[in-house]
C-alpha positions, 0 to 999 in steps of 0.5 A: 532541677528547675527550668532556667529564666529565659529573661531574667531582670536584675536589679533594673533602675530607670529615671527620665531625667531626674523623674526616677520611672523604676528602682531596683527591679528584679524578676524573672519568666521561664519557659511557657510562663504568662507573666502579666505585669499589673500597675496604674498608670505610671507605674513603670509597666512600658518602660520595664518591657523597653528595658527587657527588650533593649530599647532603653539601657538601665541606670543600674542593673542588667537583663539577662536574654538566655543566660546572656547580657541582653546588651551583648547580644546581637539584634538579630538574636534578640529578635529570633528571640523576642517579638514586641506587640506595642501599645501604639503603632502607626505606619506611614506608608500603605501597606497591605495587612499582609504586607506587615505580618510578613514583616514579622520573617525578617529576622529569618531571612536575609538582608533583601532577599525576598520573602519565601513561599513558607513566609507567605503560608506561615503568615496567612496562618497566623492572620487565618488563627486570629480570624482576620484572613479577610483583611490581608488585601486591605490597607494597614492604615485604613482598618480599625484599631483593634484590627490593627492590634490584632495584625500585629498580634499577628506579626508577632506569632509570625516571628516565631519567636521565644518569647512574646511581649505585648504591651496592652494587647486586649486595648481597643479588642471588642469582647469576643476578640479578647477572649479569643487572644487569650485563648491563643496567649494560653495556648502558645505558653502551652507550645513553650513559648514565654509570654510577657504582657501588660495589662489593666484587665485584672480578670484576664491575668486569672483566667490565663496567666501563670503569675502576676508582678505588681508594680507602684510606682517603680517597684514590686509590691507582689510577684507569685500566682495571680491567687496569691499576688491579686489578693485584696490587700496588694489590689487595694495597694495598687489601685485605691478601691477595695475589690473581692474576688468572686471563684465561680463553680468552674474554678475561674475567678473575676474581680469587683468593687465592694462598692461604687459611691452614687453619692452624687448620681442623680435620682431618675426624677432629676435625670427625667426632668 
């Protein structure tokens, strides 16, 4: 008997006014899966993680959160269940880099009570795994962008949730940073942990993920394997180019055009002149 969905979609429909953002969506992650969510801009990726993750009610359909309607189960539950890593995220006040990823414990403690001495240790790990212990002391506000998404990757290990969702995660990440969060999506999936997360870095998706859910323009065109999902056809659905994918000897595959137009780029003489 198989693994049952830790979040399961059924059916989820979703406008913005009369502009309908998501018809008819159903899918499903299980324990220790890496789901990536694939689309153009527009496609509906943000809106279906609000709706797994309550922030927004759907037109139709239901999520299901451990079995449970999502909408009969307690904030608290959902967030011992769920952390969020956002695209964006701003903070007004001056808070130490500590001072958010400690955020992080606060479905674990009670109201007012202060953070415990396992809450520092445990967020000082997860800033120390992601290599950016060295921020701690500093102000969230005055560190650069990926930094902050790195903080907030953080924060959300901290929470030490069931399931990771992250919107965009690698957005602003120079190339060693990105590598390095894969490894760590990779290895939570393989401590159990179910992750979520939408990308439009096709290659990661084959590097690490364990399935791939393509969406346009509100629906599913694909879910299985990145293998089987990323395949030409549904990549050239999705995106309007023609890509092939190239297996190295390693067995890891990455994806490239099978041609850029240069028909308008300038000879080197006209660029020198």
């Amino acid at each position: 008997m198989g693994l049952k969905p830790l979040i399961e979609a059924r059916g989820l429909s979703f406008s913005f006014g009369n502009r309908k953002v998501l018809d008819s969506i159903s899918f499903e992650a299980k324990k220790g899966e890496a789901v990536f969510l694939l689309g153009p801009n527009g496609s509906g990726k943000t809106t279906l993680l609000k709706l797994l993750l309550g922030f927004y009610r759907p037109l139709k359909g239901e999520v299901l959160l451990k079995g449970r309607l999502l909408q009969k189960t307690s904030r608290k539950d959902v967030a011992r269940t769920i952390s969020y890593v956002p695209q964006l995220h701003r903070i007004a006040f001056g808070y130490r880099v500590l001072d958010v990823v400690l955020m992080g414990r606060t479905p674990h403690k009670v109201f007012l009570a202060s953070y415990s001495k396992r809450d520092h240790d445990l967020a000082l790990e997860c800033l120390e795994r992601l290599s950016i212990l060295h921020l701690k002391d500093k102000p969230y506000s005055k560190i650069s962008g990926g930094e902050r998404k790195l903080t907030l990757i953080a924060r959300a290990l901290a929470q030490q949730a069931d399931m990771l969702v992250l919107d965009e995660p690698a957005d602003g990440l120079d190339f060693g940073n990105q590598v390095r969060l894969l490894e760590h999506i990779a290895r939570v999936c393989l401590d159990g942990i179910t992750c979520i997360i939408t990308t439009h870095l096709i290659d990661h998706v084959s590097w690490v993920g364990t399935r791939a859910v393509l969406l346009k323009d509100g629906r599913i065109i694909a879910d299985g394997s990145p293998i089987g999902a990323m395949n030409e056809k549904n990549l050239n659905s999705l995106y309007g180019v023609d890509v092939t994918r190239c297996t190295l000897m390693n067995g890891m595959s990455f994806y490239m055009p099978k041609k850029i137009s240069v028909a308008s780029r300038p000879s080197v003489s006209e660029r020198r002149g």
